[in-house]
C-alpha positions, 0 to 999 in steps of 0.5 A: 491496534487493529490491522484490517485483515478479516479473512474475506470471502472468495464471493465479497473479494469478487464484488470488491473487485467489480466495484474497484474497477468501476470506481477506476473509470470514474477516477479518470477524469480527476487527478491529471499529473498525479502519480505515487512517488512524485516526490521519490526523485526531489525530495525522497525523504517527503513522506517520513517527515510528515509521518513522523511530524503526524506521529510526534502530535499525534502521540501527545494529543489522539484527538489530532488524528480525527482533526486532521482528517476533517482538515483534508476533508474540508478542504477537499469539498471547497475548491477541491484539494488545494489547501486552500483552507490553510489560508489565514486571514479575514474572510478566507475558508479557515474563518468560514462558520462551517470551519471554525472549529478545525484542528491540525493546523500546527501539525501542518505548519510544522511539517511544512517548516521541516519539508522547506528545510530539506526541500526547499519549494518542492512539497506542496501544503495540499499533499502535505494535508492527503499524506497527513490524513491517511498517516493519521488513520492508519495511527487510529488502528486504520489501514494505510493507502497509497496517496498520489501526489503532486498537487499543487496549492490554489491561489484563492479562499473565500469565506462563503464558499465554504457554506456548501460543505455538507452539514450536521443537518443535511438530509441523505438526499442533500448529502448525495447532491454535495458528494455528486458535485465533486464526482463522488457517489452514494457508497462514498458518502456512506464510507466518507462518514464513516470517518466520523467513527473518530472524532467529536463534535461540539453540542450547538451542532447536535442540541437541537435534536434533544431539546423542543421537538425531540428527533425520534430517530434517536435512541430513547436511552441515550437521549439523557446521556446526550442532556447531560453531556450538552445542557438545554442552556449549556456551553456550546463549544462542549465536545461529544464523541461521534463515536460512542465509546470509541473516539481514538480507535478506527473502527466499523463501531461507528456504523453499530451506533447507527443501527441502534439510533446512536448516531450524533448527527441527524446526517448521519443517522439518516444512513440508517434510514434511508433506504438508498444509504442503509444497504451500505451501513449494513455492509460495513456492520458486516466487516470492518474489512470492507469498511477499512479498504473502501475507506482507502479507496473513498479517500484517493477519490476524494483526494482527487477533486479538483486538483491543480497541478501540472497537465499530464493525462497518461500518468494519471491514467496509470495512477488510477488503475495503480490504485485499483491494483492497490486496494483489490491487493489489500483484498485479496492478500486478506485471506493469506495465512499469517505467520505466528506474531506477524501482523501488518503494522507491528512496529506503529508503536515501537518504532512508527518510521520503520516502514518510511525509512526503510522506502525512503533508503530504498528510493534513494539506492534504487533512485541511483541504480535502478537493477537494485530493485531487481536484486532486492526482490531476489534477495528477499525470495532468496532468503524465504526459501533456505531457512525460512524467511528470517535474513539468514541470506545476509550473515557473511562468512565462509559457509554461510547461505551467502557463499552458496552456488545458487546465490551466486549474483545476489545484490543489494546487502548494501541496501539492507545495511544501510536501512539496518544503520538508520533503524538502529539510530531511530529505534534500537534493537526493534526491527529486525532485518528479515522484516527489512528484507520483506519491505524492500522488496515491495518497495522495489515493486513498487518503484518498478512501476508494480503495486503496493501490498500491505507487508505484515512485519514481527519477523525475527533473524535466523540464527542458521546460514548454511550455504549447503541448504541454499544448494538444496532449496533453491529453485535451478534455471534448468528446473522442470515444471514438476520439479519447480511445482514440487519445491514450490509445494514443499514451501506451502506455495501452489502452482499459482505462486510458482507462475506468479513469482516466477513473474517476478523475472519481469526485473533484472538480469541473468548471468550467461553461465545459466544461459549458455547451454540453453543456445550452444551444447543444448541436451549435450548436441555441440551444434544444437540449441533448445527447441523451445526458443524462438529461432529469430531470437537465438542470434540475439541471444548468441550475440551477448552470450558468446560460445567462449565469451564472459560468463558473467556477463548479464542478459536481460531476462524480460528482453526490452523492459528489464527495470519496468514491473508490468507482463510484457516476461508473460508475453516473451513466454508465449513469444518462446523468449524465455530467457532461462528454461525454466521460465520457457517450460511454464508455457509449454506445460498445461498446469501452468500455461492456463495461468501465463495466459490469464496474467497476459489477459487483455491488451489495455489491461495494465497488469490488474490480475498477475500485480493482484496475484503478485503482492497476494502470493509474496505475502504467502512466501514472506511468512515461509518459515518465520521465526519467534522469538524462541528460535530468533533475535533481532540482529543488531547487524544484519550480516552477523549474529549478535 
């Protein structure tokens, strides 16, 4: 299966970013009270159980993917995403002639019997049909997305109204009326089709194009292939593939049969034609990557129309501009170098829920004690950097990693333990717990209110924990910038990913033994504090952290946002209240104050450039170092070796 990681240019990132941010101004007005994670408090568990329904069909009969996509599709464009198509019953959409031949139905019911029974009224069918969509892409070898939630399902679905959904025989200039109707423009119509590179349809759609009156626009060649499959007087429920020779898999081929005059429906091969429409269709011939990752981004427009649900105008302002974070992030960690065997999406075959269980447990942990998120992230960076990226923090035992000094503090082993347990009763000995670790910890970001990245998994377990290679590889909270840079570098990390993760310091706490020095005996003077500190901040800071008090009492290192993920850690640099001296020196040395500053950015901004950085520079360290299948295993228990 694909993965959708074509190296990009630094050029076609810059182009994909200016598009992203224009599509997020449109996307305003659409999706008001939607948020990723609606459901991650009432029914964490909502999105693994439709993955996993999506799955169990799917693997019986590929050709549901294709259908459930249409679903949503078709639901979309008539009385936007309500799913009213699901209504049955005479005269409703469902029974519209556009809709007849729909599919996925029962995947939806069954989902639905299984969200009722964990969740009693609390799923609605419209997001069952966004989620259910997207999973079935990304199981054609599609990427994933994040899809917002919280729609809310319509009262009305009448028959006739399904008759202005775009048609088999619909001109570029009709097509691009319809899209603009729902708030969409000409680039989604062009990457929306591209949908259609799974899929069939049936012969009374297209006959008319190879019978009589011969559409010229088709290839000569294939034109008896076409006879053969659908006779002149044959049946016409017979199905062809849309996507010649490539109906299960999500790929740009779909766009190559366009240029060579293969493309089923006369709409579609209009693309090619039009000379508002081509430039697209050329653009995705030229990377499946931009053609995966806009597709994402079509479809949260798209899942967006016309939503019911309840009012709540700031939450999907923040939803929008979340997903333009999401999909530049897909962009630019496109051009991280992979570790060997590592791949986005290396347990959809062995072990599809891998991902879901371990956010689901996640939320839950961190739905309970929101400082976990902080701690899974440290702990995932903590690992990488001793050993490599192989969950040799993890191993208990005198003299292991976990014992050292530096790791003094570390949270949330009971998190990865637990996720460990519900992985090796769904798929045993398959996914390993350096790979849990790395997934946690961009699902803490994300509960955080930070972005999703896409996490490329296939790590194995160290068989190394050392607690005298942690002492010697971890970064120190008196570090200097140079010292920092150094060790950075010694990690294949440049100066960029040191002020970036150390941006991670927007979560958690710290214990006033790293502090004291700093506010008290600073360079050994008894009566002197660092200078770097902001004078009206110091009383604070002495307050909580007493010359003679606990030192494990815990300070906050972004005063005032210590469990919220956004750049107010940049702006307490700038502001000199940087709680440890290593952080406060990122803004008082050049190399590194230019890149504080650029993550600051504007007021309004949202974070958009240090959560694209961060979820680019976090796929750049979890591939420190990681391990093979020579040199590793899969632990059947994270905290020991097999």
């Amino acid at each position: 299966m694909e993965t959708g990681f074509v190296f990009c240019s630094k050029s076609l990132l810059l182009m994909l970013l200016l598009a992203l941010l224009g599509a997020a101004t449109e996307g305003h007005r659409h999706g008001h009270g939607m948020r990723v994670g609606f459901y991650s408090n009432s029914c964490p568990q909502a999105e693994s159980i439709i993955g996993s329904i999506v799955y169990s069909h799917i693997k019986k009969d590929l050709s549901l993917a294709a259908g459930l996509l249409r679903l949503h599709f078709h639901d979309c464009f008539v009385r936007g995403c309500d799913a009213s198509i699901l209504i049955d019953g005479p005269q409703t959409e469902r029974k519209a002639g556009p809709n007849i031949n729909l599919r996925g139905y029962e995947v939806v019911d069954d989902a639905k019997a299984q969200l009722e029974a964990a969740c009693p009224r609390v799923v609605s069918c419209a997001d069952i049909l966004a989620i259910a969509a997207r999973d079935s892409v990304h199981l054609s070898g599609g990427i994933s997305w994040e899809v917002p939630t919280g729609r809310r399902d319509g009262r009305v679905s009448v028959g006739d109204e399904a008759l202005t959904l775009p048609g088999p025989n619909d001109t570029v200039y009709v097509q691009k009326e319809k899209f603009q109707s729902k708030g969409l423009n000409t680039q989604d119509l062009v990457v929306l089709a591209g949908g259609h590179t799974i899929g069939t349809t049936a012969c009374e759609f297209f006959r008319d194009r190879l019978y009589s009156a011969k559409d010229p626009s088709i290839d000569p060649e294939l034109v008896p292939t076409l006879r053969a499959l659908c006779p002149k007087n044959g049946n016409g429920t017979k199905r062809v593939a849309l996507d010649k020779g490539s109906q299960f898999k999500f790929d740009a081929s779909y766009y190559k049969n366009l240029k060579k005059g293969h493309g089923i429906f006369r709409s579609d091969q209009a693309l090619w034609t039009d000379p508002s429409t081509k430039p697209y269709v050329q653009r995705y011939l030229g990377s499946a990557c931009v053609f995966k990752y806009e597709f994402g981004q079509s479809m949260v427009k798209m899942g967006n129309i016309e939503v019911l649900t309840v009012l709540a105008s700031f939450a999907s302002h923040i939803t929008m501009s979340f997903f333009v974070c999401v999909l530049l992030l897909a962009l630019a960690i496109a051009s991280a170098v992979h570790g060997q065997g590592t791949r986005v999406g290396f347990y959809s075959t062995s072990c599809p829920r891998a991902e879901s269980i371990v956010r689901s447990t996640v939320q839950s942990h961190v739905g309970s004690d929101r400082t976990l998120a902080a701690g899974l992230l440290r702990l995932h960076f903590h690992d990488c950097f001793v050993e490599g990226c192989d969950g040799s923090v993890l191993i208990d035992g005198a003299g292991a990693e976990k014992t050292a000094g530096r790791n003094d503090g570390l949270r949330g082993f009971e998190v990865i333990d637990d996720a460990k347990t519900r992985l090796e009763a769904m798929c045993p000995g398959v996914v390993s717990c350096a790979d849990i670790l790395a997934l946690a910890a961009r699902d803490s970001v994300v509960l955080s209110g930070g972005v999703s990245w896409a996490v490329p998994t296939g790590r194995k377990d160290g068989l190394v924990s050392k607690a005298s290679n942690a002492d010697i590889n971890l970064p120190g909270p008196l570090d200097s910038v140079d010292v920092q840079k150094k060790l950075f570098a010694s990690k294949g990390l440049n100066t960029q990913d040191l002020v970036t993760l150390v941006g991670g310091h927007t979560i958690g706490t710290t214990s006033c033994g790293l502090l004291r020095s700093r506010i008290y005996n600073f360079n050994g003077n008894d009566s002197a504090a660092d200078p770097s500190i902001d004078p009206a901040f110091l009383p604070t800071l002495r307050a909580i952290c007493q010359r003679n008090g606990d030192v494990s009492k815990r300070v906050t290192l972004d005063n005032g946002s210590q469990t919220r993920f956004d750049t107010s850690f940049f702006a307490n640099l700038r502001s000199r209240r940087g709680i440890l001296q290593s952080d406060q020196v990122l803004w008082a040395d050049p190399s590194t104050k230019a890149i504080v500053q650029k993550f600051l950015g504007v007021r309004g901004s949202l974070g958009l450039a240090f959560n694209a950085e961060f979820g680019k520079s976090m796929v750049k360290m979890s591939l420190i170092g990681v391990k093979t299948s020579a040199n590793g295993q899969i632990r059947k228990k994270c905290s020991a070796f097999n």
